[in-house]
VOPAGU-2260 file (C-alpha; in pm, 1 decimal, decimal comma):
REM VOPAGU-2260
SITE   aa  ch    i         X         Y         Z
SITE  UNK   A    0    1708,1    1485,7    -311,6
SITE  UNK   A    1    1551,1    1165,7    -321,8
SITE  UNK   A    2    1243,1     996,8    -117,5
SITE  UNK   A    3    1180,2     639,8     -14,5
SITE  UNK   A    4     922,3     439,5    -122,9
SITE  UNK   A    5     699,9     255,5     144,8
SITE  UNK   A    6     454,7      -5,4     100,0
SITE  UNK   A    7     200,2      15,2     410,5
SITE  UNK   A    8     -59,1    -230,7     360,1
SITE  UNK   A    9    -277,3    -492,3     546,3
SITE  UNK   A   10    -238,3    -902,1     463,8
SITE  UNK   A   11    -370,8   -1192,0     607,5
SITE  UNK   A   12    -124,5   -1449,5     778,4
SITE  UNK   A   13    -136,1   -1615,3     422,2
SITE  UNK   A   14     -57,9   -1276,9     227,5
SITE  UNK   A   15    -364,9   -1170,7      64,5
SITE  UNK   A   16    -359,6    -803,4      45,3
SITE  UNK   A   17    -723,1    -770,0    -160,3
SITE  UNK   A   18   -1020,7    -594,9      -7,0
SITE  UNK   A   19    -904,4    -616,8     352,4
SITE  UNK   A   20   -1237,0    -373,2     437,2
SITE  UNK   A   21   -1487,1    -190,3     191,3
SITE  UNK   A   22   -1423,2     181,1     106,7
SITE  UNK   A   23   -1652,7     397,7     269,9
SITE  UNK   A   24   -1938,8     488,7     -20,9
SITE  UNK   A   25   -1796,2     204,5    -275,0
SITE  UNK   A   26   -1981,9    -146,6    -170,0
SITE  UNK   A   27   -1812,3    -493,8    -329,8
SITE  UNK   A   28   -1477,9    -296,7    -306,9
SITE  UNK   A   29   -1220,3    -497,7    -517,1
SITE  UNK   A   30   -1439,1    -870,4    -524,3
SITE  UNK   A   31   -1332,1    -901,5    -869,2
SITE  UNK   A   32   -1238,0   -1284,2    -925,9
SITE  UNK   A   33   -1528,4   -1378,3    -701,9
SITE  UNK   A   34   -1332,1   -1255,3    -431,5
SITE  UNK   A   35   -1567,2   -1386,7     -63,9
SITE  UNK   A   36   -1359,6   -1217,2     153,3
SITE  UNK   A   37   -1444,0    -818,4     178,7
SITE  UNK   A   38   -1374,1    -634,5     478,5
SITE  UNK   A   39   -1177,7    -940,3     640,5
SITE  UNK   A   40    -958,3    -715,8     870,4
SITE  UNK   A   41   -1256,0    -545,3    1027,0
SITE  UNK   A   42   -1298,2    -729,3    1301,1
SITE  UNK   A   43    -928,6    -671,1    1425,8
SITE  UNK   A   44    -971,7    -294,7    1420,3
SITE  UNK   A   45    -888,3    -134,1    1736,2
SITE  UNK   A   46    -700,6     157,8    1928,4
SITE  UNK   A   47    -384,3      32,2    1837,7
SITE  UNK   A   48    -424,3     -27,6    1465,3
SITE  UNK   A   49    -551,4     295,5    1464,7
SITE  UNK   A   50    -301,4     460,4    1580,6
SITE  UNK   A   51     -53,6     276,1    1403,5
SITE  UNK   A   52    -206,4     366,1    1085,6
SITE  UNK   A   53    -250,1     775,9    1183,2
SITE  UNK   A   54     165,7     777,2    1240,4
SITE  UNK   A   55     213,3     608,4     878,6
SITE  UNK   A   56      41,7     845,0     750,1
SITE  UNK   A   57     172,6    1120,2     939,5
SITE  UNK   A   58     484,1    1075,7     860,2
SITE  UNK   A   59     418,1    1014,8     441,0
SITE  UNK   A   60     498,4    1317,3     220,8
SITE  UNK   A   61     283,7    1171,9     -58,5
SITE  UNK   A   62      74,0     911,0    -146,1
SITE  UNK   A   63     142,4     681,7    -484,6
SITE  UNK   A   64    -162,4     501,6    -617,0
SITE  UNK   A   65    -238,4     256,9    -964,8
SITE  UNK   A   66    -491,3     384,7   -1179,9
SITE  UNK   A   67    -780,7     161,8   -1010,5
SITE  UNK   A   68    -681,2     189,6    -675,5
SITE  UNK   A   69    -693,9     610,1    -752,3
SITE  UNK   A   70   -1044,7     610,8    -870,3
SITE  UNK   A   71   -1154,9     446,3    -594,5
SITE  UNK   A   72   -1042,8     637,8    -341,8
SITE  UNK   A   73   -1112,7     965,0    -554,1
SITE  UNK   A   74   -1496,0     875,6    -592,3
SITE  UNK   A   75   -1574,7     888,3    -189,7
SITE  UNK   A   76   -1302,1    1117,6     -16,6
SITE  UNK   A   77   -1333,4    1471,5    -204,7
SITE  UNK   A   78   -1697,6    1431,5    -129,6
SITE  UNK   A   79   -1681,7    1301,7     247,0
SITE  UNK   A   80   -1491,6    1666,7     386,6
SITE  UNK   A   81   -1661,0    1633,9     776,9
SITE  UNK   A   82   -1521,8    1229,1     755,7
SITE  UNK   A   83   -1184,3    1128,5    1002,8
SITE  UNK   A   84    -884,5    1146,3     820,3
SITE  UNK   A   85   -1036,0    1315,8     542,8
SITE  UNK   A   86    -851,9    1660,7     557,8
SITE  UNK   A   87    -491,4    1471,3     581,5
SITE  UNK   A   88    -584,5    1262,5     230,9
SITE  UNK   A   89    -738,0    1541,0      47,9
SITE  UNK   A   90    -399,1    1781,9     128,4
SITE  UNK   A   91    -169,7    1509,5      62,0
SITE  UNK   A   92      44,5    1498,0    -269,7
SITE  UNK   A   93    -133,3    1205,4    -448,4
SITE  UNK   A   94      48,7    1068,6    -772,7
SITE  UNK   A   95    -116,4     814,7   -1021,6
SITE  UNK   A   96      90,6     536,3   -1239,6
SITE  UNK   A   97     -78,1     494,8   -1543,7
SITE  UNK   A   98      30,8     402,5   -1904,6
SITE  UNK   A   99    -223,7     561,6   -2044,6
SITE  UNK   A  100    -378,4     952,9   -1985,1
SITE  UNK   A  101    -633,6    1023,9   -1776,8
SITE  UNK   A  102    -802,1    1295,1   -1612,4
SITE  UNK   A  103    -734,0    1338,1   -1223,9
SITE  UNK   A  104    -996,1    1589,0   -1050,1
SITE  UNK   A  105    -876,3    1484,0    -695,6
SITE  UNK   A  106    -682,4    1780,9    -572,5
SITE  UNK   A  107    -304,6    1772,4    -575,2
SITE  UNK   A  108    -307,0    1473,8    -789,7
SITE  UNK   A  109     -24,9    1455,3   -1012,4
SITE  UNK   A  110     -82,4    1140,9   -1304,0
SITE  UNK   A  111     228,4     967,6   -1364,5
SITE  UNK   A  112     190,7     845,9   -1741,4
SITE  UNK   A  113     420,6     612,3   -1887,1
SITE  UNK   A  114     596,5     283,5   -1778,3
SITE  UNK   A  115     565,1     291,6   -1373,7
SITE  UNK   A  116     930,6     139,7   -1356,8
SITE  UNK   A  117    1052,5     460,3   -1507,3
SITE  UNK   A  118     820,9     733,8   -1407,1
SITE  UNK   A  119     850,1     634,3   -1049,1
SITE  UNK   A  120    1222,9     557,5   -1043,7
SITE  UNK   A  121    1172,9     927,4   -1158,6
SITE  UNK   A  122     947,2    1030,7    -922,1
SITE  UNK   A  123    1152,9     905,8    -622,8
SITE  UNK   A  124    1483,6    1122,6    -766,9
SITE  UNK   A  125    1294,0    1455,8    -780,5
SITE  UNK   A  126    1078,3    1422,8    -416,1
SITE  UNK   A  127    1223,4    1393,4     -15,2
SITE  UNK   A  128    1092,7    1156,7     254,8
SITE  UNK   A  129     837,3     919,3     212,9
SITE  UNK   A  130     602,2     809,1     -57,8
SITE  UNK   A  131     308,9     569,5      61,5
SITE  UNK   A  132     194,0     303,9    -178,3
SITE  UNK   A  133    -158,6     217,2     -69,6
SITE  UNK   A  134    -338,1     -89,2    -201,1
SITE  UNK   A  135    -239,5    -120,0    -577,2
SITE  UNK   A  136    -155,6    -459,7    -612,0
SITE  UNK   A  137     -85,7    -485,3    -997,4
SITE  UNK   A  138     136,9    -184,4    -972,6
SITE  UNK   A  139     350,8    -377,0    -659,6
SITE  UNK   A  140     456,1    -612,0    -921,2
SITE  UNK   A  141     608,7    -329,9   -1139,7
SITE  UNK   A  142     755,7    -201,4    -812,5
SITE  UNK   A  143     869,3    -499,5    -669,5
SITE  UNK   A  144    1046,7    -649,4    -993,1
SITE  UNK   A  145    1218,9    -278,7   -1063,0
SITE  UNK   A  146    1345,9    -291,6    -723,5
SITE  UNK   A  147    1176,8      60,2    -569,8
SITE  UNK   A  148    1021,6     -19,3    -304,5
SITE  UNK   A  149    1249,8      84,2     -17,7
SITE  UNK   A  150    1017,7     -29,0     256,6
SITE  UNK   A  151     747,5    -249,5     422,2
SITE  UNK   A  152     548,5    -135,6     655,6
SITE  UNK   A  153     325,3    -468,5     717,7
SITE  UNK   A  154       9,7    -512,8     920,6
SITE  UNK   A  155     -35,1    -890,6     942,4
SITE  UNK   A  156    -412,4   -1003,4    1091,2
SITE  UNK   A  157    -496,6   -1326,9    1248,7
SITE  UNK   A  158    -690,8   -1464,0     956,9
SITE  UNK   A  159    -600,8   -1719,8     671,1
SITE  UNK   A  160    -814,0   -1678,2     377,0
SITE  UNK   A  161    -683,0   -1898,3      99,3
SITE  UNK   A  162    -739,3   -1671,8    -216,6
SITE  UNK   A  163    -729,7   -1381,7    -345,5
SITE  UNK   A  164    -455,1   -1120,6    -464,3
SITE  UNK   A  165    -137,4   -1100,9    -297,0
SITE  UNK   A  166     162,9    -904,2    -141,7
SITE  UNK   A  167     446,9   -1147,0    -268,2
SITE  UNK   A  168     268,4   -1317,9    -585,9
SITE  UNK   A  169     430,3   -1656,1    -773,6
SITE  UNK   A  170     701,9   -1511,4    -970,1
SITE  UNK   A  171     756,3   -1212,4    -735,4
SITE  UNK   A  172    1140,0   -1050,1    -797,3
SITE  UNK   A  173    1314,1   -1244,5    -474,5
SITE  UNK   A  174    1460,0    -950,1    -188,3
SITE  UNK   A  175    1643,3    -953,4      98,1
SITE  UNK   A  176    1472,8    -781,9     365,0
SITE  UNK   A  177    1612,3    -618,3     741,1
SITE  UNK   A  178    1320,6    -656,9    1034,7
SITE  UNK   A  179    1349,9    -236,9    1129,4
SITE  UNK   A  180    1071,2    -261,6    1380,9
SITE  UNK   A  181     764,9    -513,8    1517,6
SITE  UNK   A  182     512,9    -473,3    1733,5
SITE  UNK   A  183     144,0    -604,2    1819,6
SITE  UNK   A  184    -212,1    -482,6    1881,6
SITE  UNK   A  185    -519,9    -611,5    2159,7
SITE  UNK   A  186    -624,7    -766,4    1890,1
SITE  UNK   A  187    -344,0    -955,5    1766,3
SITE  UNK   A  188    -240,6    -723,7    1484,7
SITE  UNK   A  189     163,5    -778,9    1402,2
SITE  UNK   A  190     306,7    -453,7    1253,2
SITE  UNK   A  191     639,9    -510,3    1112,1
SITE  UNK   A  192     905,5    -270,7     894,2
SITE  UNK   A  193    1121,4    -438,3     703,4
SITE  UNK   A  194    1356,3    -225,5     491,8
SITE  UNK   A  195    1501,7    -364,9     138,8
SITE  UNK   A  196    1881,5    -494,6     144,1
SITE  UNK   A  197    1954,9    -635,2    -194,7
SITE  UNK   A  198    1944,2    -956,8    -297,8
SITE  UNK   A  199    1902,1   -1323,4     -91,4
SITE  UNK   A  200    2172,0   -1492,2     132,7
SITE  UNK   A  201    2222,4   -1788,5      77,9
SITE  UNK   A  202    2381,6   -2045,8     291,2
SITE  UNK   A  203    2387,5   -2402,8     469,8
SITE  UNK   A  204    2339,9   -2446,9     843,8
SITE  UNK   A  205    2644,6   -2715,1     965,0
């Protein structure tokens, strides 16, 4: 027994991951640092992004969250039964990183309390298929540097932005990655998988 851990999130050509579009209910979503960018991938939403985005989540077993990430998406979609995609993320397994304890009302939310490397290394030993880390960008670091993320599941939009918080941050654990799968949207959406495969090559080109 053991499940795979798949990032699935939206960056700009540049690799800002922060506030791509504002969570129904919760206006300002994620500005913090004076963020001027919210809801930059809206524009680029079409058929195909859409149903790219149904079949990642289709196919996750659970969904893994940090503690702010969680309580944003807990204060709109328990309350919002009638909205699209609703049903799916309310059913879902949800678990919650956290160091310290918390309270988690959002049905089958399991909190995760402890040092993320561990819990999660954990986590991954005692669950099958896939695990969907969704926004979360402080706890990507923890991921990323404890090697556990097993996948990237990438949408990249036409749009450079210049700021704000990042996939791959300065200091970011270096990876080797294997392209799995690419494809595009109408709207010039690239979706790429990349899977992990240990460390860099390195080399010279004769």
């Amino acid at each position: 027994m053991a499940s795979r851990l798949v990032v699935g999130t939206s960056v700009s050509l540049d690799g800002v991951m922060q506030a791509p579009m504002p969570a129904p209910g919760v206006p300002g979503e994620d500005d913090s640092n004076g963020f001027p960018h919210v809801g930059w991938m809206a524009p680029h939403v079409d058929e195909g992004f859409n149903r790219i985005m149904s079949k990642v989540f289709d196919r996750a077993e659970g969904m893994l969250l940090g503690r702010k990430s969680y309580e944003l998406l807990a204060s709109y979609w328990p309350n919002a039964p009638e909205e699209e995609g609703a049903e799916l993320l309310n059913s879902m397994p949800k678990y919650v990183a956290t160091r310290t304890p918390m309270k988690a009302d959002w049905q089958n939310t399991k909190v995760l309390v402890g040092e993320a490397a561990q819990t999660i290394a954990d986590l991954k030993k005692s669950t099958d298929g896939e695990i969907l880390v969704q926004g979360s960008s402080d706890l990507l670091r923890t991921l990323q540097k404890a090697e556990l993320v097993d996948e990237y599941h990438l949408l990249v939009f036409p749009v450079v932005l210049g700021q704000g918080k990042r996939l791959f941050a300065e200091g970011t654990t270096p990876a080797g990655l294997k392209l799995t799968r690419s494809t595009t949207t109408d709207s010039g959406v690239v979706y790429i998988n990349y899977e992990w495969a240990g460390n860099p090559s390195y080399g010279s080109v004769a």
